[in-house]
N, C-alpha and C positions, 0 to 999 in steps of 0.2 A: 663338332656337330652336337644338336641338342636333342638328347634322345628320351621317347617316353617307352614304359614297358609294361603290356597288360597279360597277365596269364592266370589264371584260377592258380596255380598251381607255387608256391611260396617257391620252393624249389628250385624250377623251372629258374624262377626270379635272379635268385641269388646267383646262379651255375651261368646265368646272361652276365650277370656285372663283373662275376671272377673272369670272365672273355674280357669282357673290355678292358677289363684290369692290364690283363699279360697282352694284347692284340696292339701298344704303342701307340693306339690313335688316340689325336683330342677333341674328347667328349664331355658333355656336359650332362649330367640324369636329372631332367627338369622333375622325375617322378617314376611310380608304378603303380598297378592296381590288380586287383584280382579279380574284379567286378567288371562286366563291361560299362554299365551305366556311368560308375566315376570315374573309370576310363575314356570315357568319349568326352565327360567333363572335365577333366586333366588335358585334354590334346585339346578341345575347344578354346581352353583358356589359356594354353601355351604355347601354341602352333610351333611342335618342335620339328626339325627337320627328318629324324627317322621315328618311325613309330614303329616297333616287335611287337607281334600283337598273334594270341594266339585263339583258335577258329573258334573252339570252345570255351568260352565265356559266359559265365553264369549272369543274368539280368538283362543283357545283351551281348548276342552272339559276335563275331570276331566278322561276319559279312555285313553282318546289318549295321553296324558301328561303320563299318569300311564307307557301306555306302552312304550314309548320312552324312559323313566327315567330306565325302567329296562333294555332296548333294549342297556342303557349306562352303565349296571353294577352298577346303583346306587338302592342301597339292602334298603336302608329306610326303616322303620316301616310306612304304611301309615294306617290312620283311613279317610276312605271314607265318608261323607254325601250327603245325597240325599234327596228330596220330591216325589219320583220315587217309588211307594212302588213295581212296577215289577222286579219280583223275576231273571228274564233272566238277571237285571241290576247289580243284588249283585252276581249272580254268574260268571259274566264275569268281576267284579271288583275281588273277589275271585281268581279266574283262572289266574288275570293277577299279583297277587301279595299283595291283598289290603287285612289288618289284621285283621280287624273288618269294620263293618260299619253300620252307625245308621240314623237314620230318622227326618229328619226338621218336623218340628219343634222340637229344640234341647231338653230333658230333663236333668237336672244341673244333676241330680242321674247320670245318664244313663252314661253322659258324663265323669264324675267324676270315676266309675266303669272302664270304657274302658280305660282311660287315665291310672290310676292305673295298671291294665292288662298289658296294654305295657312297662312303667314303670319296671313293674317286669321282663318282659321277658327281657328287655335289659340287666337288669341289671343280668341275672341269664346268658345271654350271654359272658356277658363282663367278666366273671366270668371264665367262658367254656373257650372262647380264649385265657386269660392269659395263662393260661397252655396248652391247648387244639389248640396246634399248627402245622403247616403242618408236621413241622420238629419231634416234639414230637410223630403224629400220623406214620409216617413213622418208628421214632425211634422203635416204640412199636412193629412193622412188626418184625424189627429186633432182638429185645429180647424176642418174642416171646410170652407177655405178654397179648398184645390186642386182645380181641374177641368181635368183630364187631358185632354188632345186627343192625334190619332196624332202629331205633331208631336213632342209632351210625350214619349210613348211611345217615340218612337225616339231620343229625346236619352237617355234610361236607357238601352236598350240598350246604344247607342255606348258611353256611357261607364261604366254599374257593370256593362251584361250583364243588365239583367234589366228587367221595366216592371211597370205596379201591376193590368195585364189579366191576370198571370201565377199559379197558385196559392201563397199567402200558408198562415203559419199563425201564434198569438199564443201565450206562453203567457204570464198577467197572474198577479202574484205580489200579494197581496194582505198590507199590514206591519200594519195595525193603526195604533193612536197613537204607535204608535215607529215612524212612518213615514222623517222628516227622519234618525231615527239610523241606520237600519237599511238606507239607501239607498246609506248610505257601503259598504257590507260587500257588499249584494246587484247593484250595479249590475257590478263589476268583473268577481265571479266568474260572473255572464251572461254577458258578455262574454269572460272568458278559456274559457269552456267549452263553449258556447254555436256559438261557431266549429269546435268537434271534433262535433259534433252531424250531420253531413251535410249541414248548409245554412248559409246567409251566416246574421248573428244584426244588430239593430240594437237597441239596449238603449233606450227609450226610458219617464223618470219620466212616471207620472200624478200630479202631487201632489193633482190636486180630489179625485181617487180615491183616493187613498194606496194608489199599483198602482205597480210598475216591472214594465213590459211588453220582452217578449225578443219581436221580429218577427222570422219566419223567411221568409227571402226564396230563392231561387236555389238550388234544391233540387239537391242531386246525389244523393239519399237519395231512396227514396219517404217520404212523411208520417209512415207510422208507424213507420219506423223511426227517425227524426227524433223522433218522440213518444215511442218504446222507451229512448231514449238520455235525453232529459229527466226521464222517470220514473225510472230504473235508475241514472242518473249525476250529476245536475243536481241534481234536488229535496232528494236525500239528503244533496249539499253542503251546499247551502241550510240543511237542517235542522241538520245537526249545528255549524253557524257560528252557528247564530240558535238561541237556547232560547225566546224568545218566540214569543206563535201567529203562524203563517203559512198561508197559503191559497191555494192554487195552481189556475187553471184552464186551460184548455188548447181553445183553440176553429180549428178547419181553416176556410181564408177559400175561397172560386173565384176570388177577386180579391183581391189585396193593398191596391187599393182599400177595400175594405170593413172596414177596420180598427177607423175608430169605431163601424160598424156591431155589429162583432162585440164589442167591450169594454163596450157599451151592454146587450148580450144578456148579458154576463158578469155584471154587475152586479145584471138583474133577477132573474136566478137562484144568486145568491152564497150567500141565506141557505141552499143547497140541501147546503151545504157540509157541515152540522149532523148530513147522513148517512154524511159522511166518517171517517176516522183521520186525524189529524195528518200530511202525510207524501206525503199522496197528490195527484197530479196529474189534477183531475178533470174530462176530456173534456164540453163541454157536451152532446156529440150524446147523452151519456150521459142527461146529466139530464132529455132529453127525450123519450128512454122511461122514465123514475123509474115506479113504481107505487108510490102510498103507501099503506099501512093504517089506516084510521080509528083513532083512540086514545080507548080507554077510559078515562073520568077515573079516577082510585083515589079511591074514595069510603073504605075501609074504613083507605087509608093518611091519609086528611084528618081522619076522627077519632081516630085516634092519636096526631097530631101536635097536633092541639087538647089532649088530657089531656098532653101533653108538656108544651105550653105553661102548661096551668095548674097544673100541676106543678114546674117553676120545673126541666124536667130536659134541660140544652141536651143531654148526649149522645143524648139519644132523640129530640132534634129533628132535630141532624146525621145520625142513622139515618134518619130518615121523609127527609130532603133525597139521602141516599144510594139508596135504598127508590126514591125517584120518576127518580131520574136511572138509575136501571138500566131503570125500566120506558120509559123516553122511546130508549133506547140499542138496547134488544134488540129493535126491528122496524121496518122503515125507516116513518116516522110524517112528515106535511110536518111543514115548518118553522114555518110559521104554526098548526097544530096542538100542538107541543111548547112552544112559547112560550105560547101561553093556559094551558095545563097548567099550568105555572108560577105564570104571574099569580096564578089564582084559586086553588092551593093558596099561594100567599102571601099572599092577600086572607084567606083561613082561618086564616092565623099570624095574620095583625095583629089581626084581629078582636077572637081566643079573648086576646091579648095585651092587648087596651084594657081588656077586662072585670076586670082585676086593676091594672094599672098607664097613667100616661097617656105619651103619645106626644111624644116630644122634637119631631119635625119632620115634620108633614103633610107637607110640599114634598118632604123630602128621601123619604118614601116614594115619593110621587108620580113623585118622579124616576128611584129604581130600577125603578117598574112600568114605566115609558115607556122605559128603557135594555133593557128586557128585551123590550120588544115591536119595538125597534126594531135588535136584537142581530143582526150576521152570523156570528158565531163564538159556537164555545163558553166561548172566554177574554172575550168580551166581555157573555157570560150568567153566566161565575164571577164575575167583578167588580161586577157589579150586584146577585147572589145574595148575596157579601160584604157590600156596603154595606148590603143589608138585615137581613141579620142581625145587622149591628154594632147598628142599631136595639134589638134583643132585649137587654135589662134584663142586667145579667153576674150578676145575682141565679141567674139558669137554666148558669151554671156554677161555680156555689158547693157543696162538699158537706160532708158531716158531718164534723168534724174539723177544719175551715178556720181555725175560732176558734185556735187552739192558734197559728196563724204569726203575724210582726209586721205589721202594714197593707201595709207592701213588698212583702214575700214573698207575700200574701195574692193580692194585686192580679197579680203576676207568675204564680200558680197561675193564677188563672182564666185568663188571658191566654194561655197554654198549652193550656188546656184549649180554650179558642177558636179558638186559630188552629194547631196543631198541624199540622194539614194543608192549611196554606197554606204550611207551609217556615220557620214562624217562626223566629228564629235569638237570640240572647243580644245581638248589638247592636241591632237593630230593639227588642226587648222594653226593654233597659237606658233607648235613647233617649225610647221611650214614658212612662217611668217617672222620664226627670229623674236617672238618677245613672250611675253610671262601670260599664262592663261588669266589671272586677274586682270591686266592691264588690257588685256582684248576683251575679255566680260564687258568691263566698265566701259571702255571706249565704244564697243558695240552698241551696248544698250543705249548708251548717253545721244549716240550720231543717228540712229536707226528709230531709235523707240520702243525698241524686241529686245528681250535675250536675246542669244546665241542658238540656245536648246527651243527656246520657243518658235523660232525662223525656223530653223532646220527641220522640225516638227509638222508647221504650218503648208511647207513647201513637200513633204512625204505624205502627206492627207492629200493634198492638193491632187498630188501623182497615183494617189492610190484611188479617188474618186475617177482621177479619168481612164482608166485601168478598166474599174467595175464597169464604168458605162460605154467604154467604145472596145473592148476585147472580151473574150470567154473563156480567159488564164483564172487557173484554180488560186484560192489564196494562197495557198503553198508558193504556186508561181507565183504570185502579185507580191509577200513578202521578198521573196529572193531579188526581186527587180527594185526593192524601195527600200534595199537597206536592212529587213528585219529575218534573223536570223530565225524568229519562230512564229510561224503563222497565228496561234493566240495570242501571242502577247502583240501583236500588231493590231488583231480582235479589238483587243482592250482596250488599246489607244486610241484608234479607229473611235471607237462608242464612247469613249470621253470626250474626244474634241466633236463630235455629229452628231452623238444621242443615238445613236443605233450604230449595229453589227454590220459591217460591210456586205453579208446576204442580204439583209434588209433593204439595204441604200440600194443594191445592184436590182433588185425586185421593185425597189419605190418609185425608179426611174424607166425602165426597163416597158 
């Protein structure tokens, strides 16, 4: 152990170190001082494990030193001496942190005894923390293993300053299937930012859950402003690192105990998210005043989309698919409500779709109805929404004129015409098609008249004008439905190819 030694008294000094000498233990004497003042400058600058320090000190006394050093966070083992035998002086050394304390004139026993004493408590510490770590003590919330006694409680104190009786708060960051990727990027900057927040931060992965949870422990911030700083500071990182969905919820503990209690609570109210924007950090205490409004099926949008279908006319399908996602959007609707929505306006595609052509894959329907019923995000209702409509015959984006390109070209049109607002690009397309993204550049260009990138472009304006003018989806929403992972940079392009700001256009027509 690494010991400092303050006494006025030279003496005193020496007759301490000839102890340590003969007492077998290993010790390291970072220093001494006779002075309090370069004594609290000596333990400041070496935070040694014990500190002998006695009451009278000249410059500064042996309490006031005492209390300053804890008032810095520095936890030392101090062994107090005194010639003071009033008892009011041992219990205000006591009170402020001091481990034992003994009486001048030194006895070798006495001294010998205590030194040993602390000696062992370090060392039965140092024991404790290896394993007995923030993250470990959190960990055990989570598996449910640890039960906490006062015992438990005051070993946290002692040593991080805080216990699991004390108010907690979680915020569970929710990745998706790009969990394992996404963990590398989100755990750090929890952690690097997370600590500027007002409170200690402990990062800890869910993978059953594919959650990395930020525990806020040891508040020096009241909660919301801790909450203020997450929203305002934290999530926005998050987002602008991560273009993939993410899902943020935010739940206040009374006990940092209750942690699996509270992630468990996260969970059953996740799909709740569905009435969120991308972005936002959504307080459960929130969602348990939600008030939802019944949803109206669109009957008059399901026979639309039926003559679409038997009409062989996918863009009027992607409209009726546009048409229903505005209407699920613009009024907070539960989530098990907008999910059935769904279903059985897709049970009405497949239907009106058998009656003309047959079905490659029962199963695989089967499977997007059940992805879609079983969906916490909106990215995990597009991708089941996609896979169903891959289903849909490419007959329904074929149009007049189509005959005139070679089979390539042909194929590469509808395939645009399909996926244009999911971000399709010229290598995804080339790969799909078996040949070299030059050789579909040029053949593109040469048979059509357009780039690749300039179609694809032409046809997400297209989609994004009839967006502003027949729905009242934020651009937030209008990028996610057209392909663009970040609502300004859709802005931008938007007002390059129009001459104005998609608010502009939606207000010019409007």
């Amino acid at each position: 152990m690494r010991i400092v030694i303050t006494d006025r008294e030279k003496t005193v000094i020496e007759e301490i170190i000839r102890a340590l000498q003969k007492s077998g233990l290993e010790y390291e004497l970072e220093g001494t001082a006779q002075n309090g003042q370069k004594g609290y400058e000596l333990i400041e600058s070496t935070h040694p494990d014990l500190i002998i320090m006695d009451v009278r000190l000249e410059g500064m006394d042996g309490l006031t030193m005492l209390k300053k050093l804890r008032d810095k966070g520095i936890t030392s083992k101090v062994l107090m001496l005194t010639k003071d035998t009033d008892f009011n002086t041992a219990r205000e050394a006591i009170e402020l942190g001091a481990d034992s304390y003994l009486l001048k004139p030194l006895k070798t026993e006495e001294l010998h005894r205590e030194l040993l004493k602390i000696s062992d408590r370090l060392a039965e510490e140092k024991a404790i923390t290896s394993v007995f770590t923030v993250e470990n003590i959190f960990r055990g919330c989570l598996n449910g293993q640890l039960h906490p006694d006062s015992r438990f409680h005051a070993v946290t104190r002692e040593i991080y300053g805080f216990t699991l009786e004390e108010p907690a708060a979680v915020a569970a960051i929710w990745l998706g299937d790009r969990y394992v990727e996404l963990c590398e990027i989100v755990c750090p900057l929890l952690e690097k930012m997370g600590n500027d927040s007002g409170a200690s931060v402990c990062v800890l992965p869910v993978d059953v859950w594919h959650v990395v949870t930020a525990v806020l422990y040891r508040f020096e911030d009241e909660r919301e402003k801790v909450y203020s700083f997450f929203q305002s500071q934290v999530i926005p990182a998050l987002c602008k690192k991560i273009k993939d969905e993410i899902v943020c919820f935010w739940g206040d503990m009374k006990e940092g105990g209750q942690l699996l209690e509270k992630l468990r609570e996260i969970q059953q109210v996740r799909e709740w998210n569905l009435l969120y924007d991308r972005g936002k950090l959504i307080p459960i205490s929130q969602i348990e005043k939600k008030e939802s409004i019944p949803l109206k099926y669109p009957v008059e949008l399901e026979q639309r989309v039926k003559r679409a279908v038997l009409a062989s006319d996918g863009e009027d399908i992607k409209r009726c698919y546009y048409r229903v996602y505005d209407l699920l959007r613009r009024q907070p609707h539960s989530p098990a409500d907008m999910k059935e929505c769904l279903i059985r306006f897709n049970m009405a595609v497949i239907n009106a779709y058998k009656t003309q052509n047959e079905i490659e894959s029962e199963l695989k329907i089967q499977a997007c109805i059940q992805n879609i019923a079983e969906a916490m995000s909106w990215g995990q209702i597009r991708t089941a929404m996609e896979e169903f409509l891959n289903l849909v015959s490419f007959k329904a984006f074929t149009e007049e004129g189509d005959e005139q390109f070679s089979p390539l070209i042909r194929r590469a049109v509808q395939l645009v015409r399909k996926y244009y607002d999911q971000g399709v690009t010229l290598e995804e397309t080339a790969e799909r098609l078996f040949v070299s993204e030059e050789y579909l550049s040029s053949q593109f260009k040469k048979e059509t008249g357009a780039g690749f990138t300039e179609t694809v472009r032409h046809y997400r304006i297209e989609r994004i004008k009839g967006l502003l003018l027949n729905t009242r989806l934020k651009l937030n929403q209008i990028a996610e439905l057209t392909g663009y992972t970040d609502p300004k940079y859709m802005s931008r392009v938007f007002k390059e190819e129009v001459g104005v700001l998609p608010s502009e256009y939606r207000k010019s027509v409007s």
